[in-house]
C-alpha positions in Angstrom: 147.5 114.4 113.2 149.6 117.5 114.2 152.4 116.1 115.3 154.4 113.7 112.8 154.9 109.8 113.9 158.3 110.6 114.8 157.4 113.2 117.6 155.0 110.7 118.7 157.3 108.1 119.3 160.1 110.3 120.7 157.0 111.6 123.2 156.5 107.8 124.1 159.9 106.9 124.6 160.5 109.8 127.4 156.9 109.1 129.0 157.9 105.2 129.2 161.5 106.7 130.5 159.8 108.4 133.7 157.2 106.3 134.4 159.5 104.1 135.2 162.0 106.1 136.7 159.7 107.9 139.2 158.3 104.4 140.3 154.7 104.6 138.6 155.4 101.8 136.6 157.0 98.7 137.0 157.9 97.0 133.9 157.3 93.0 133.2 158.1 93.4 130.0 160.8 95.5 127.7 160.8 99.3 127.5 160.6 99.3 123.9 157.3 97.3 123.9 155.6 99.7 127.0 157.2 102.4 124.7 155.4 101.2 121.7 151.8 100.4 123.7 152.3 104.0 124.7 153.4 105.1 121.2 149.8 103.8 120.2 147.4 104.9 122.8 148.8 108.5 122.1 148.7 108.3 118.0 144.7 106.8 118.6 144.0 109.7 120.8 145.1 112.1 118.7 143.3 110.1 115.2 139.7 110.9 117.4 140.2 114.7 116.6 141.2 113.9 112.9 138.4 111.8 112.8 135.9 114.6 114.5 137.5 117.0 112.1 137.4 115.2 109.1 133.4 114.6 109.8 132.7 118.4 110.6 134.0 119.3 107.4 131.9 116.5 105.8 128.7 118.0 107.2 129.6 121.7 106.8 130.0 120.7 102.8 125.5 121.2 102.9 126.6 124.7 103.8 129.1 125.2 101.0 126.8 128.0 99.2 126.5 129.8 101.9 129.9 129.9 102.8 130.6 131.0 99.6 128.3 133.6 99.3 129.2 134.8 102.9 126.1 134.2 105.0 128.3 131.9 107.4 131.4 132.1 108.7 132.7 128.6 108.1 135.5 129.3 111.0 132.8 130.2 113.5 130.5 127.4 112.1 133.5 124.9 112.1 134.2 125.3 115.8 130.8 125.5 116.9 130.0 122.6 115.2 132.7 120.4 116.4 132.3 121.7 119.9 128.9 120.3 120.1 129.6 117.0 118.1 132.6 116.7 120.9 130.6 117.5 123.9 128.1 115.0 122.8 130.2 111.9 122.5 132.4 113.1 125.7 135.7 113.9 123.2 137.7 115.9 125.7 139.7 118.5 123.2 
């Protein structure tokens, strides 16, 4: 995840904030527990692009020669790669 746990749940804590100061939201329950449902929607969002990344680089590994010997561009392949794996399983990046 880019962004550490911290930033996450300081994020969290201001969206709860105006949510429920604009009126979107009317809380039931405390802001610390819409805070922390918040808190977890955005840290599993952002785990799906670890995950997608994690599995590129996993298949990319059966191009590992050649990478190395410069027949592909392991950026270019990357992206491509994760592109298509994303617009498959409708990951919006």
């Amino acid at each position: 995840m880019r962004l550490s746990k911290e930033r996450v749940r300081h994020m969290a804590d201001a969206m709860a904030t105006r949510l429920v100061q604009e009126g979107h939201v009317v809380l039931t329950g405390t802001h610390k527990a819409f805070a922390d449902v918040l808190d977890h929607a955005v840290t599993e969002e952002l785990s799906i692009e670890d995950r997608l990344n994690a599995e590129v680089r996993q298949m990319l590994k059966a191009y590992e020669k050649d990478i190395e010997r410069g027949n592909v561009d392991y950026q270019k392949m990357f992206t491509m790669l994760k592109s298509k794996l994303a617009r498959e399983r409708g990951i919006i990046l």
